[in-house]
VMD Tcl script that builds the backbone (N, CA, C; Angstrom):
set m [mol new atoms 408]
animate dup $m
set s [atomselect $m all]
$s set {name element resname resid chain x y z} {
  {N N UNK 1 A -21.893 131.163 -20.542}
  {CA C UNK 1 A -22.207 130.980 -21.943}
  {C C UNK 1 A -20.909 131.044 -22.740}
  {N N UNK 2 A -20.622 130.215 -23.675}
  {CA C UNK 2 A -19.299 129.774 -24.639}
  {C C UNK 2 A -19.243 130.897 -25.458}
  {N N UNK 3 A -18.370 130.625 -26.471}
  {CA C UNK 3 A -18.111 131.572 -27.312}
  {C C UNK 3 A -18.895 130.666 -28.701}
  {N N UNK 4 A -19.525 129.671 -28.725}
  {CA C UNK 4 A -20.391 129.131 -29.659}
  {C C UNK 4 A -21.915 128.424 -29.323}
  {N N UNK 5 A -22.522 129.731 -28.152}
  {CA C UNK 5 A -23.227 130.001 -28.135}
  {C C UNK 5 A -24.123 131.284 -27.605}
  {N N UNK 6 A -25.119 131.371 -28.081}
  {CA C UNK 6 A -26.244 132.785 -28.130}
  {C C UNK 6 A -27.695 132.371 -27.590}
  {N N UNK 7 A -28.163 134.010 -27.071}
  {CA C UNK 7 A -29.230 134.310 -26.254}
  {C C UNK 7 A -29.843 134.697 -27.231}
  {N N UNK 8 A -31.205 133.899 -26.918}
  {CA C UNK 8 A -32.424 133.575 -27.555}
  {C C UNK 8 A -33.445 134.160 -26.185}
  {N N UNK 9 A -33.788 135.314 -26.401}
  {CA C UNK 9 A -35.371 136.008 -26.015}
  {C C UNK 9 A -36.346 135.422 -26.662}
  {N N UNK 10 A -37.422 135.259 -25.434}
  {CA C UNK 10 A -38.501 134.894 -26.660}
  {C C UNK 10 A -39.583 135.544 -25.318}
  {N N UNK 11 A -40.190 136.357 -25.924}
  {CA C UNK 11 A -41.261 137.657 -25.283}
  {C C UNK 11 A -42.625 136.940 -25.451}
  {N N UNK 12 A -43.227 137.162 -24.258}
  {CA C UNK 12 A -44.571 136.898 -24.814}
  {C C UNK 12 A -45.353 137.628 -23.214}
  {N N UNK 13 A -46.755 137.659 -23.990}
  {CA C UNK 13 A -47.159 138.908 -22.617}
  {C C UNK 13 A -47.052 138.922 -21.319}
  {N N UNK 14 A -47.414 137.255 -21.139}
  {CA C UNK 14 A -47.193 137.086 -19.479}
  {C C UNK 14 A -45.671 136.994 -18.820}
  {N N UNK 15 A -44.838 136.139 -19.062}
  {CA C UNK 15 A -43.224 136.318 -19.023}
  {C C UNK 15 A -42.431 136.191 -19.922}
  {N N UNK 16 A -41.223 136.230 -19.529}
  {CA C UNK 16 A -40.228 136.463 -20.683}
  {C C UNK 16 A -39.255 134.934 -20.036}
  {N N UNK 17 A -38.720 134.649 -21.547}
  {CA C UNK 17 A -37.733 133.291 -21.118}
  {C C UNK 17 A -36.752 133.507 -22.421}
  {N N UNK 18 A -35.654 133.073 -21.234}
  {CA C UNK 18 A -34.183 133.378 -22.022}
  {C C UNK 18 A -33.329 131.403 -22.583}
  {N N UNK 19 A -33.413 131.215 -23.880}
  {CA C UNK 19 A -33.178 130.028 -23.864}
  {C C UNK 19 A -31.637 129.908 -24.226}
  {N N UNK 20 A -30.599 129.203 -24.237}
  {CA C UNK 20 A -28.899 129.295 -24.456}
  {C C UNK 20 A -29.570 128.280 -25.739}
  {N N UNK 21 A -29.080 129.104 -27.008}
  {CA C UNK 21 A -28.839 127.962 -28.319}
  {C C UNK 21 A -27.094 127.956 -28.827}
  {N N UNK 22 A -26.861 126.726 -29.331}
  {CA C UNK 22 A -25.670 126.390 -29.514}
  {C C UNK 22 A -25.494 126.977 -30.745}
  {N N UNK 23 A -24.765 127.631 -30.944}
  {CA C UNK 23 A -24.688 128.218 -32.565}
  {C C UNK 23 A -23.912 126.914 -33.959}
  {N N UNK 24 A -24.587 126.301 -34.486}
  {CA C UNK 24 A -24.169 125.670 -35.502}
  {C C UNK 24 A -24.281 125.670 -36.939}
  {N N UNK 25 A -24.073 125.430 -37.684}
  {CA C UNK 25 A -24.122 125.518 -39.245}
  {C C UNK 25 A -23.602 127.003 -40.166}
  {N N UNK 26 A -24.558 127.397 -41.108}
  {CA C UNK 26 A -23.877 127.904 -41.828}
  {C C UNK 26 A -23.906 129.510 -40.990}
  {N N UNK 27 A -22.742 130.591 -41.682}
  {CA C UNK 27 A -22.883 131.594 -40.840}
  {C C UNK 27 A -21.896 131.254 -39.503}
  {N N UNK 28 A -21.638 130.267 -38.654}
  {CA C UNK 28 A -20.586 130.603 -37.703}
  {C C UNK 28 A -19.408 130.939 -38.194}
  {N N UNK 29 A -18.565 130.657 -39.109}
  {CA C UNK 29 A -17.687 131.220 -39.263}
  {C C UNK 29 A -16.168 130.119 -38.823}
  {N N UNK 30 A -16.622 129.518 -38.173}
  {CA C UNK 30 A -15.581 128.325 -37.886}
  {C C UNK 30 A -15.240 127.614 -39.200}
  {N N UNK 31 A -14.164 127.351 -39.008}
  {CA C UNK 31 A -13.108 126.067 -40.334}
  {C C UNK 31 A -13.078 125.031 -39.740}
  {N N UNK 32 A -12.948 123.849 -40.640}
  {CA C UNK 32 A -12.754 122.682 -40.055}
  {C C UNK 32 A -11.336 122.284 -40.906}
  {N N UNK 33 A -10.640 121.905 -40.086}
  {CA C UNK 33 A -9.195 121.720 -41.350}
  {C C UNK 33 A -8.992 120.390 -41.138}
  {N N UNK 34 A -9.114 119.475 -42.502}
  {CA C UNK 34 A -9.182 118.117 -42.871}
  {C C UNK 34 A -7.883 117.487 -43.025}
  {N N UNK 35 A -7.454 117.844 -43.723}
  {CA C UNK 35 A -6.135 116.985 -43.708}
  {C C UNK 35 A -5.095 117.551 -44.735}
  {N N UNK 36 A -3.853 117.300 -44.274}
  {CA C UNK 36 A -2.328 117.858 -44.984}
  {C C UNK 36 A -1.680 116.875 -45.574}
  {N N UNK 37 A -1.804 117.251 -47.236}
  {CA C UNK 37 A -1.534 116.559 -48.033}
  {C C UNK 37 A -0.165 116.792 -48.621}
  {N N UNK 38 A 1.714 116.448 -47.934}
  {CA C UNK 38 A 2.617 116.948 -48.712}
  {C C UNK 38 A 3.124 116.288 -50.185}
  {N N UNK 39 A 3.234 117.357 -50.654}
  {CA C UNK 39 A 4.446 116.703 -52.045}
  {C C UNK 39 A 5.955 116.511 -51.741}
  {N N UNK 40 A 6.239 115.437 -51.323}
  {CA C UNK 40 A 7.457 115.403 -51.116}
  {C C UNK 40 A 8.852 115.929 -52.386}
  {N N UNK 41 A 7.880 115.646 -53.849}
  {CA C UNK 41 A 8.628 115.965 -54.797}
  {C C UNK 41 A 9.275 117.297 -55.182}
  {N N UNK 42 A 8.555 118.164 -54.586}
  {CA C UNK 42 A 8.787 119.787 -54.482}
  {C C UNK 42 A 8.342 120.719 -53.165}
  {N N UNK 43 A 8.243 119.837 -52.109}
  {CA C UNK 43 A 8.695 120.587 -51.237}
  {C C UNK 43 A 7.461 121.394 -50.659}
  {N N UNK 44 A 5.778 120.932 -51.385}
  {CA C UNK 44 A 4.711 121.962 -50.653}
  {C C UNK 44 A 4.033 120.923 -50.007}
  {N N UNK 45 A 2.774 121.748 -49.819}
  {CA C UNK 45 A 1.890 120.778 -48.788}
  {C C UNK 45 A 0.131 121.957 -49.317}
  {N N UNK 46 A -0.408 120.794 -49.559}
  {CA C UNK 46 A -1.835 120.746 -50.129}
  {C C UNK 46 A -2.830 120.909 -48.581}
  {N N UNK 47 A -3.234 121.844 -48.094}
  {CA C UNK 47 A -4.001 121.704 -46.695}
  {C C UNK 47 A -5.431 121.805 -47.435}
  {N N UNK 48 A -6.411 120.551 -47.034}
  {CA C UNK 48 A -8.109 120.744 -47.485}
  {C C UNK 48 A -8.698 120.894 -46.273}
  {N N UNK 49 A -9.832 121.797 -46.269}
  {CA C UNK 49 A -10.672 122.084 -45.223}
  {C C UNK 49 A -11.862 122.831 -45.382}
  {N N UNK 50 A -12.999 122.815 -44.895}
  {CA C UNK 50 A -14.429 123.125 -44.912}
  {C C UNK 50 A -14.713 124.464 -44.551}
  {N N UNK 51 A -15.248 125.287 -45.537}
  {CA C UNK 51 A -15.842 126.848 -45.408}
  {C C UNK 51 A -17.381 126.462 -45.222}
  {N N UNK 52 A -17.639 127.162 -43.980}
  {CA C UNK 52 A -19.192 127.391 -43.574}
  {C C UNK 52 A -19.959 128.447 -44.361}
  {N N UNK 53 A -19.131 128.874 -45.161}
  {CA C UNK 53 A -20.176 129.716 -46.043}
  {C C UNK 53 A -19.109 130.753 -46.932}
  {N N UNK 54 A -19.940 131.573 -47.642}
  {CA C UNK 54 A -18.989 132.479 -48.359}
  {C C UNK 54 A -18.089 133.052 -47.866}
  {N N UNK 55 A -16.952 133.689 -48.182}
  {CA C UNK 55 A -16.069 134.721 -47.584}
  {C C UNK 55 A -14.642 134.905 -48.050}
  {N N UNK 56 A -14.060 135.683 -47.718}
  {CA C UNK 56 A -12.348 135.285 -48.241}
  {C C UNK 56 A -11.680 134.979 -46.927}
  {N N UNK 57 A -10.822 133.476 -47.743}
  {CA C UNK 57 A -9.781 132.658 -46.773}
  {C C UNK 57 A -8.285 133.541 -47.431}
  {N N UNK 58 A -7.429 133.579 -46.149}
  {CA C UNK 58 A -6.184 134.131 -46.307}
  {C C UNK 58 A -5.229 133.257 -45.321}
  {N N UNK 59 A -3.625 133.202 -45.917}
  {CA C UNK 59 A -2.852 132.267 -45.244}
  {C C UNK 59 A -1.777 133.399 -44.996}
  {N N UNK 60 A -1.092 133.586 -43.287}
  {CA C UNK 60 A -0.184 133.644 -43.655}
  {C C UNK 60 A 0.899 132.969 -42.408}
  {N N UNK 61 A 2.039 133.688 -42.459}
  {CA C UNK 61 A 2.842 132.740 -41.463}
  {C C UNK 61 A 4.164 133.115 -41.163}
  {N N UNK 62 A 5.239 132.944 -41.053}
  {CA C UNK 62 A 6.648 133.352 -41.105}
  {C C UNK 62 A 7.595 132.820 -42.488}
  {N N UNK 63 A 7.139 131.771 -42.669}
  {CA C UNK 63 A 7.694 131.209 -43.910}
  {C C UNK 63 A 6.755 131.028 -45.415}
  {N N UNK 64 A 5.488 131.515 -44.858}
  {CA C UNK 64 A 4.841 131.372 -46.190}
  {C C UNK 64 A 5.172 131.673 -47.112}
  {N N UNK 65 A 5.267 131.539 -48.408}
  {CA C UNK 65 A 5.478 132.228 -49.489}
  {C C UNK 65 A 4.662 133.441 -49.717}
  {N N UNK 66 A 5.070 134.594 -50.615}
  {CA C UNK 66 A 3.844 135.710 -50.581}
  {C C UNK 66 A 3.199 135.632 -51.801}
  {N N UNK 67 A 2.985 134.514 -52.783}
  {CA C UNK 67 A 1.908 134.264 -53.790}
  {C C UNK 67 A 1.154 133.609 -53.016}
  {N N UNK 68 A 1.432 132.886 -51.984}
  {CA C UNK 68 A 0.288 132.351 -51.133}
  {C C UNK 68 A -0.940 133.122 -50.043}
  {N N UNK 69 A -0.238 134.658 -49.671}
  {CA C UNK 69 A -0.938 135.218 -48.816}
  {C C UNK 69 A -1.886 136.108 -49.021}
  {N N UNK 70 A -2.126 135.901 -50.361}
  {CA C UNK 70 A -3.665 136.717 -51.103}
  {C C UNK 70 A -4.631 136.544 -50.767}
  {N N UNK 71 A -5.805 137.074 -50.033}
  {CA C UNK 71 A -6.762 136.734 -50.180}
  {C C UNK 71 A -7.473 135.553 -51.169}
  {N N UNK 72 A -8.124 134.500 -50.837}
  {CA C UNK 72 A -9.181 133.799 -51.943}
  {C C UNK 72 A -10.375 134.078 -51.515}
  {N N UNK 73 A -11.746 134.593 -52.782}
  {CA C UNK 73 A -12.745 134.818 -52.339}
  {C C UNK 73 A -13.241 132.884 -52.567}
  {N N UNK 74 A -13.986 132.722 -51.437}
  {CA C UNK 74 A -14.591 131.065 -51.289}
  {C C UNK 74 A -16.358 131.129 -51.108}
  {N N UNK 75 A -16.534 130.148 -51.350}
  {CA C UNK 75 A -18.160 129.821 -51.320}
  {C C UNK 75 A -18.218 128.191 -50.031}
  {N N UNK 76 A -19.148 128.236 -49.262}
  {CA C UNK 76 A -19.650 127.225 -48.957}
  {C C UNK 76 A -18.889 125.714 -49.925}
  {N N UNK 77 A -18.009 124.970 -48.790}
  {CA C UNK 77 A -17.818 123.751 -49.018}
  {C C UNK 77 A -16.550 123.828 -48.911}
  {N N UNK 78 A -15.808 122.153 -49.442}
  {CA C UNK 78 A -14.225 121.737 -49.408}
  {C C UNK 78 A -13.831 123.339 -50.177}
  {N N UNK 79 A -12.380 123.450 -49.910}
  {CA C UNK 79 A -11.419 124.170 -50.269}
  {C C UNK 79 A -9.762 123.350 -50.250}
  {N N UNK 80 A -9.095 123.824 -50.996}
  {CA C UNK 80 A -8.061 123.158 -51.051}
  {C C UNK 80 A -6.293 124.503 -50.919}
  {N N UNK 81 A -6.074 124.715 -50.130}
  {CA C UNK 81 A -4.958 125.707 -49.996}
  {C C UNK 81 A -3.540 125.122 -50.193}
  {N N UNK 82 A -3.011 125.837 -51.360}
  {CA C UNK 82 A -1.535 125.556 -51.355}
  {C C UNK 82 A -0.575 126.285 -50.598}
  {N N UNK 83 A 0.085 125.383 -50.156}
  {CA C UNK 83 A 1.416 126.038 -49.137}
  {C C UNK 83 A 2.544 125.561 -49.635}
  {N N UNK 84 A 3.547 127.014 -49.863}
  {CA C UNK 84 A 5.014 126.779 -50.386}
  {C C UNK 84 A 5.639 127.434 -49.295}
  {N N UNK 85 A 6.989 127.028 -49.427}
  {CA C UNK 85 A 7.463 128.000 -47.966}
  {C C UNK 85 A 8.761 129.093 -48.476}
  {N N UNK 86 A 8.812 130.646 -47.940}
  {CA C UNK 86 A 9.557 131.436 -48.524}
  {C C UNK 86 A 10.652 130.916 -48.290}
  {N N UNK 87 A 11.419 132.163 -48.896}
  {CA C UNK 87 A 12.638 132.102 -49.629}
  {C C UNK 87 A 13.697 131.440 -48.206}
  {N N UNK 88 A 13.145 131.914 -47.496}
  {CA C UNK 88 A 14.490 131.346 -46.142}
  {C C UNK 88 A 14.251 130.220 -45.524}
  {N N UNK 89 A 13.084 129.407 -45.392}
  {CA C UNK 89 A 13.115 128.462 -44.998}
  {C C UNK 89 A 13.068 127.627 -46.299}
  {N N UNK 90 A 13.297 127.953 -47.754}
  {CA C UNK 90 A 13.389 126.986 -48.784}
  {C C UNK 90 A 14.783 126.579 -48.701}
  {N N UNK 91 A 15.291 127.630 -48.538}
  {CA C UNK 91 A 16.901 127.353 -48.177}
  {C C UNK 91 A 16.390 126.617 -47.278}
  {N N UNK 92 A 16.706 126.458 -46.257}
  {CA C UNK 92 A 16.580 125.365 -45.192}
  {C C UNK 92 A 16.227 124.094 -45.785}
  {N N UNK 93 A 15.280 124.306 -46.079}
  {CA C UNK 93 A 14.424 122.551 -46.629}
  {C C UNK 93 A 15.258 122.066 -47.893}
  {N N UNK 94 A 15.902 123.107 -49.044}
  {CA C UNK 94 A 16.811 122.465 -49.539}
  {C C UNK 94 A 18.009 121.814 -49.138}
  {N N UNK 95 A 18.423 121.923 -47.567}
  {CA C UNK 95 A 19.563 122.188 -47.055}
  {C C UNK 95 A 19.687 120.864 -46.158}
  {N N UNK 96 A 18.221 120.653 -45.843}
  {CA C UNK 96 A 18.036 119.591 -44.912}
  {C C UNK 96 A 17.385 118.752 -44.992}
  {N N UNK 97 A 16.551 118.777 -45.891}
  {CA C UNK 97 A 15.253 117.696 -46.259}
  {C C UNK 97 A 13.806 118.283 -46.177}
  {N N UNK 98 A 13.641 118.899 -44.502}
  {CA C UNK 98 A 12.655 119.321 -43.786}
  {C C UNK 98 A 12.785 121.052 -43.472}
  {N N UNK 99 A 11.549 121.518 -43.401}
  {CA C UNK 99 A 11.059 122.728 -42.459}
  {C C UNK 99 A 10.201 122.763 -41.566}
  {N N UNK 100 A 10.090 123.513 -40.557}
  {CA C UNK 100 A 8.518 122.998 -39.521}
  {C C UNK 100 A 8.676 124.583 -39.577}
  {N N UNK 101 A 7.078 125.234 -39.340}
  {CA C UNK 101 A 6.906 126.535 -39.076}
  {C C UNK 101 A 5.006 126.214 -39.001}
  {N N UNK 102 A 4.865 127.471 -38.422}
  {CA C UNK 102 A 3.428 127.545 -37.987}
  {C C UNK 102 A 2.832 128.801 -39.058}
  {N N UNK 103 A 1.247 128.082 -38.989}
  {CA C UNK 103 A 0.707 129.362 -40.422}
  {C C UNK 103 A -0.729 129.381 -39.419}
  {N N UNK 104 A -1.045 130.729 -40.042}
  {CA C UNK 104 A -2.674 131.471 -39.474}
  {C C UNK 104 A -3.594 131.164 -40.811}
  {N N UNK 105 A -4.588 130.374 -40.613}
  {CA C UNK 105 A -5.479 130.535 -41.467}
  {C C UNK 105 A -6.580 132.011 -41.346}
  {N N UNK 106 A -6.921 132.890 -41.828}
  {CA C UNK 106 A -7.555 133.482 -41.514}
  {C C UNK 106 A -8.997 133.649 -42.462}
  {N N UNK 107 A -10.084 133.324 -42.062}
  {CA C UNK 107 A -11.400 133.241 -42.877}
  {C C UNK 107 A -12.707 134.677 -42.671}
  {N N UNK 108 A -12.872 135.288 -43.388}
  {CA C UNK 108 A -13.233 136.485 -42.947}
  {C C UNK 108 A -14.979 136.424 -43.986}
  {N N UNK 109 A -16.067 135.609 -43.020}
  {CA C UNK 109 A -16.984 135.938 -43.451}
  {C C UNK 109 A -17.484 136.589 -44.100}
  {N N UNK 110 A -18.590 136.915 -44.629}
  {CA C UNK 110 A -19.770 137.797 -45.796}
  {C C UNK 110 A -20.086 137.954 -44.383}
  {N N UNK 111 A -20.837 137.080 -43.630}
  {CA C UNK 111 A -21.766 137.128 -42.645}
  {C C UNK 111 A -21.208 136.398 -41.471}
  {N N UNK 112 A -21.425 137.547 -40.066}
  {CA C UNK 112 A -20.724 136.876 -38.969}
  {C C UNK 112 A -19.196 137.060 -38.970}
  {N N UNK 113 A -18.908 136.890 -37.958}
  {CA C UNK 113 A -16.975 137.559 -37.704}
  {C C UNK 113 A -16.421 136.534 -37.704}
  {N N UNK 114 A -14.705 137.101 -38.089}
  {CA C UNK 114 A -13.596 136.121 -38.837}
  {C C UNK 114 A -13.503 134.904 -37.980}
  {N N UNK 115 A -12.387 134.350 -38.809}
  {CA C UNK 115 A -11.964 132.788 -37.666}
  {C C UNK 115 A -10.494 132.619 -37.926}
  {N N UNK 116 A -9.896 132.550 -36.992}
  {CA C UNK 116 A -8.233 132.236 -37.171}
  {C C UNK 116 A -8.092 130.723 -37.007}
  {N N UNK 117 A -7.431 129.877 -37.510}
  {CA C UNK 117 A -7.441 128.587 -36.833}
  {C C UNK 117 A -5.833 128.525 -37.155}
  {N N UNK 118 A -5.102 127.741 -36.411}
  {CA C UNK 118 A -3.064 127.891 -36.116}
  {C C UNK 118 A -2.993 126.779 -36.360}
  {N N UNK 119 A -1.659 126.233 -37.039}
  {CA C UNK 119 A -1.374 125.145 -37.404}
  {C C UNK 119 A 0.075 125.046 -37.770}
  {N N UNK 120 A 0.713 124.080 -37.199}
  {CA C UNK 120 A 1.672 123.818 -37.285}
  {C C UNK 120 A 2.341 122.806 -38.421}
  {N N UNK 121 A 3.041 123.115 -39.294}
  {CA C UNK 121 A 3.309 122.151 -41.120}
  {C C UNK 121 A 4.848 121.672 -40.257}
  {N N UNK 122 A 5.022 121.160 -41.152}
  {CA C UNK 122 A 6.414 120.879 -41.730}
  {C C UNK 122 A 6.265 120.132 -43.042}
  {N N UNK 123 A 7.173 120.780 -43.694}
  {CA C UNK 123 A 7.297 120.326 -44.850}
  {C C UNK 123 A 8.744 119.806 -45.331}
  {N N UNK 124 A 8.194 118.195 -46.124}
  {CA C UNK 124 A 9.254 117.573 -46.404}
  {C C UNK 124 A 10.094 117.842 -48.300}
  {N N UNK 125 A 11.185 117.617 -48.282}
  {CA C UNK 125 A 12.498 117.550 -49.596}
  {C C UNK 125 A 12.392 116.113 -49.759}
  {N N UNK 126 A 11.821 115.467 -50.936}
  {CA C UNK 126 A 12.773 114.200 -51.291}
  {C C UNK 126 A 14.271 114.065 -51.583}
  {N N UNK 127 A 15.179 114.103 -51.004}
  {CA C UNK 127 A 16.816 114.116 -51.698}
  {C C UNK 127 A 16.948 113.898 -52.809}
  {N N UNK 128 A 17.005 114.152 -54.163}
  {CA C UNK 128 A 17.344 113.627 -55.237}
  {C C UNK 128 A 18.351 112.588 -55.546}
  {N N UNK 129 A 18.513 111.121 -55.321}
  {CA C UNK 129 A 19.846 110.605 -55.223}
  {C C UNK 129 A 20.924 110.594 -56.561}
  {N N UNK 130 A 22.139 110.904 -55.914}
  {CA C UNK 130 A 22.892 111.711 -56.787}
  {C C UNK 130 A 23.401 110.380 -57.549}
  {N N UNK 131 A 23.748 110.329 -58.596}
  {CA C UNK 131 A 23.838 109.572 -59.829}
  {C C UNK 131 A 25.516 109.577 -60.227}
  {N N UNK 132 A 26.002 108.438 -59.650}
  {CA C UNK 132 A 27.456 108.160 -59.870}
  {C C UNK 132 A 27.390 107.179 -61.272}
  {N N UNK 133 A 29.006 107.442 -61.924}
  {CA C UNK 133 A 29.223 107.441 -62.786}
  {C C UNK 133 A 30.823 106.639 -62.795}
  {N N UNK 134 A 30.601 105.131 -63.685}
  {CA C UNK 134 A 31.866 104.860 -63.566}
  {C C UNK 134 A 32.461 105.624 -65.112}
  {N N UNK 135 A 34.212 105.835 -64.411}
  {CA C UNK 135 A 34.616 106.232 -65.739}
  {C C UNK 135 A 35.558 105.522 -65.869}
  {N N UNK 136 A 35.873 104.632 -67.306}
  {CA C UNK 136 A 36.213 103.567 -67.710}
  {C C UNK 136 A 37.044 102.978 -68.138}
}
mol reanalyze $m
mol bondsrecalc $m
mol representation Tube
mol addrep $m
């Protein structure tokens, strides 16, 4: 038996029968993470993804920023998480264009136990192109 699914007893006088149900919908506790949306203009990245029900979502990571790693209390449906990256890999991404680092989503049900899901970003710098100047 998986880890997304449960034993179903069902009693009755003459025998007993044990049925395997697949656990789905609201209440599992699983994320579905949709898609990574970056701003190249400043350097974040917009991640949207699906809450199975109430609870607080939390991000964190090695480079996260720490206005990002607050708890959000969420309800059932899309969610939209901003990701900036701290102070040492901003250096970097100012430095180079790019950062890659890995973040923990962590979703911590009302009902039913948490869900971690791992994910690997990188986030892109547009270069600003630098603006020459004849002098005359």
């Amino acid at each position: 038996m998986g880890p997304s699914q449960a034993q179903l007893r069902l009693d009755a006088d003459e025998d007993t029968e044990t049925v395997v149900v697949p656990l789905t919908g609201e209440g599992t506790g699983h994320l579905i993470l949709n898609k990574l949306k970056l701003n190249r203009s400043n350097g974040t990245a917009t991640l949207q993804l699906v809450a199975p029900g109430p609870g607080s979502l939390s991000l964190t990571g090695p480079c996260v920023a720490a206005a990002n790693t607050a708890p959000h209390q969420v309800v059932a449906g899309e969610v939209e998480l901003q990701i900036a990256s701290g102070s040492h890999c901003r250096r970097q991404l100012r430095r180079t264009g790019s950062t890659s680092f890995g973040i923990t989503i962590i979703f911590n049900a009302t009902t039913g136990h948490p869900s971690l899901q791992h994910q690997h970003i990188t986030l892109h710098l547009r270069q600003s192109q630098k603006q020459y100047r004849r002098h005359g």
